[in-house]
C-alpha positions as YAML, in Angstrom:
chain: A
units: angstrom
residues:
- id: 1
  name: UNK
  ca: [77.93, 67.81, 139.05]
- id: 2
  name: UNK
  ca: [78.66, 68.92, 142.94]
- id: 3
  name: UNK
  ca: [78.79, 72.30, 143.80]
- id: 4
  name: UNK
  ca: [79.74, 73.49, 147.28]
- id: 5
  name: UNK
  ca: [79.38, 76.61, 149.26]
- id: 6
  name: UNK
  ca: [82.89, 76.98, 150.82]
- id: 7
  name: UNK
  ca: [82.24, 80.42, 152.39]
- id: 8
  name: UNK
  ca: [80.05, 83.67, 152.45]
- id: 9
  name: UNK
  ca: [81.36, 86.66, 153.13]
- id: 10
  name: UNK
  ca: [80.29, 90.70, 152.60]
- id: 11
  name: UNK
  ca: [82.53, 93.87, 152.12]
- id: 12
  name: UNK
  ca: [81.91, 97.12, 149.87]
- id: 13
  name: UNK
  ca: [78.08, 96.53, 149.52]
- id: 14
  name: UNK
  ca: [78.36, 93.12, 148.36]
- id: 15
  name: UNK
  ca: [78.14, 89.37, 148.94]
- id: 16
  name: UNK
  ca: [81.01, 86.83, 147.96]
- id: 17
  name: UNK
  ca: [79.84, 83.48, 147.86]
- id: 18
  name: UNK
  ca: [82.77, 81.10, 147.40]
- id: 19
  name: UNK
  ca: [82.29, 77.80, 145.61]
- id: 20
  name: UNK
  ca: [83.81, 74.85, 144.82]
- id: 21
  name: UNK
  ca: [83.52, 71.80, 142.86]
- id: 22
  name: UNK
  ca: [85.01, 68.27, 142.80]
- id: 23
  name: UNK
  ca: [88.87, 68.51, 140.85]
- id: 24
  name: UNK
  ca: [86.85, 66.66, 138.26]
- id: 25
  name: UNK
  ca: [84.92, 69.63, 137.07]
- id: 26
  name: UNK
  ca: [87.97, 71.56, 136.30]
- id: 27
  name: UNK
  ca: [87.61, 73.78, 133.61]
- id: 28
  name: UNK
  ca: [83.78, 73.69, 133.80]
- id: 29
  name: UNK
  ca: [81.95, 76.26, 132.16]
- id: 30
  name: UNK
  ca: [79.42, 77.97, 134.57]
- id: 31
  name: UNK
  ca: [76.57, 80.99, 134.90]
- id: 32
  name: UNK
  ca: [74.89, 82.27, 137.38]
- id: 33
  name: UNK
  ca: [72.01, 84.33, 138.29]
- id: 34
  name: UNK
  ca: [70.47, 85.55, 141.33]
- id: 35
  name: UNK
  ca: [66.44, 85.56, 142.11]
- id: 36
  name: UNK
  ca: [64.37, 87.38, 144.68]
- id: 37
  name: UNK
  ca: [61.83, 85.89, 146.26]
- id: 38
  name: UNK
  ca: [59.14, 87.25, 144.13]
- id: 39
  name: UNK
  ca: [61.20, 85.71, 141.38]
- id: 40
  name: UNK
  ca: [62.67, 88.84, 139.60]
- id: 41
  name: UNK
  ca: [66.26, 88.76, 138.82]
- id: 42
  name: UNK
  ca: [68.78, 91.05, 140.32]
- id: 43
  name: UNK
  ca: [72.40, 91.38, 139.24]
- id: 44
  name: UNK
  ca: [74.86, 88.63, 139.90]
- id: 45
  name: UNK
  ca: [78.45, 87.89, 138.95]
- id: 46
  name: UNK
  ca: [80.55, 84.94, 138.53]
- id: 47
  name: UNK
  ca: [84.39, 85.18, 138.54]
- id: 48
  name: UNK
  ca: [86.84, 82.30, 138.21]
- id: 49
  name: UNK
  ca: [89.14, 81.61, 141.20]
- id: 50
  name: UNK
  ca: [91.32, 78.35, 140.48]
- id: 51
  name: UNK
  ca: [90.98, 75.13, 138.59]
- id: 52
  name: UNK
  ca: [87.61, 74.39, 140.11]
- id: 53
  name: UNK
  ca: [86.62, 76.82, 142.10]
- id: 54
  name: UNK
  ca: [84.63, 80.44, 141.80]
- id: 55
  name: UNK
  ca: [83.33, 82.96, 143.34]
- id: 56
  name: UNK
  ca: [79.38, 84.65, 142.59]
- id: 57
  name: UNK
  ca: [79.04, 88.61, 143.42]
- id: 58
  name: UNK
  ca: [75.67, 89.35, 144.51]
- id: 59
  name: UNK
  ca: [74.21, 92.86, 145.91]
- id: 60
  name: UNK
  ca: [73.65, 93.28, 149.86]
- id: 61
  name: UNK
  ca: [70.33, 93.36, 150.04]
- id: 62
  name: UNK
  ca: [67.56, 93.02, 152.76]
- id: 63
  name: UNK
  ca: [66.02, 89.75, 151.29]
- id: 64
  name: UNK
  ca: [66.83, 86.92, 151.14]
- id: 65
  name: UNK
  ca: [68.47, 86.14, 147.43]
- id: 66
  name: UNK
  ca: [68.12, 82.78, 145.77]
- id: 67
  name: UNK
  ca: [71.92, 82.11, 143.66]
- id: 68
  name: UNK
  ca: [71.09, 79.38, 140.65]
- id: 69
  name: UNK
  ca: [74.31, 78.12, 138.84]
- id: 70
  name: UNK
  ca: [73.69, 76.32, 135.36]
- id: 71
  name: UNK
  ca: [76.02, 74.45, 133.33]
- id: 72
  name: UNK
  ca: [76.83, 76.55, 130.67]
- id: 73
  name: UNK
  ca: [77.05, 73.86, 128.30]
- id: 74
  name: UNK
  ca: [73.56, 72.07, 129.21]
- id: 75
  name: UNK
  ca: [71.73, 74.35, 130.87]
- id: 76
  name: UNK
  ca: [71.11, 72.04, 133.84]
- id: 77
  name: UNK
  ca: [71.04, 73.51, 137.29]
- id: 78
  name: UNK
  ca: [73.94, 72.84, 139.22]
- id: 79
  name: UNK
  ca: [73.14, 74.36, 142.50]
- id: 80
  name: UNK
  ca: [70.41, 76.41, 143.65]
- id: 81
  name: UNK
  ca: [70.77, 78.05, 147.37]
- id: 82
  name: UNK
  ca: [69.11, 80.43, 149.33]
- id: 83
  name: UNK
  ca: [71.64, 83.59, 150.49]
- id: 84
  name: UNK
  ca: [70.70, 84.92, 153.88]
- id: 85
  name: UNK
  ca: [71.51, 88.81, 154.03]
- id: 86
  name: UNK
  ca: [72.19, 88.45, 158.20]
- id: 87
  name: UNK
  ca: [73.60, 85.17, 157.95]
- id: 88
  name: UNK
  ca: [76.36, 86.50, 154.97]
- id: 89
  name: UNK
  ca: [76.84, 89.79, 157.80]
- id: 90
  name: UNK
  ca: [77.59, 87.07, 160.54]
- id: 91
  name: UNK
  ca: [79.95, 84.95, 158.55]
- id: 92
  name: UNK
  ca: [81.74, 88.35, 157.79]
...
């Protein structure tokens, strides 16, 4: 399973990560979380946005954030990226 970034962006206190997946995937079933670097888990949503495609809410903090995806199915981890604070205020 192939899960790409397609675009970060921040407005009203939060990050939008948009992602994407091969047309093969449609309909997949995902989850997300987000972890600091210490490893505790901060709040992190994950909203539909086409066939294959979504988009994960995450917080503006002043850390650096760590978005996993899992298959909700199997559990596996799909993708796993760090999200830059600065670099999601740039891309804005």
């Amino acid at each position: 399973m192939s899960i790409s970034v397609r675009g970060v962006t921040r407005a009203g206190g939060k990050v939008y990560v948009r992602l994407g997946a091969p047309s093969g995937m449609r309909g997949a079933s995902l989850s997300a979380r987000a972890l600091l670097p210490d490893g505790r888990e901060v709040p992190c949503e994950l909203y539909p946005d086409g066939d294959a495609a979504w988009v994960a809410c995450l917080a503006v903090l002043d850390v650096t954030q760590i978005l996993v995806l899992n298959d909700a199915q199997s559990g596996h981890v799909v993708l796993e990226r760090p999200i830059d604070p600065q670099r999601a205020k740039w891309e804005s």
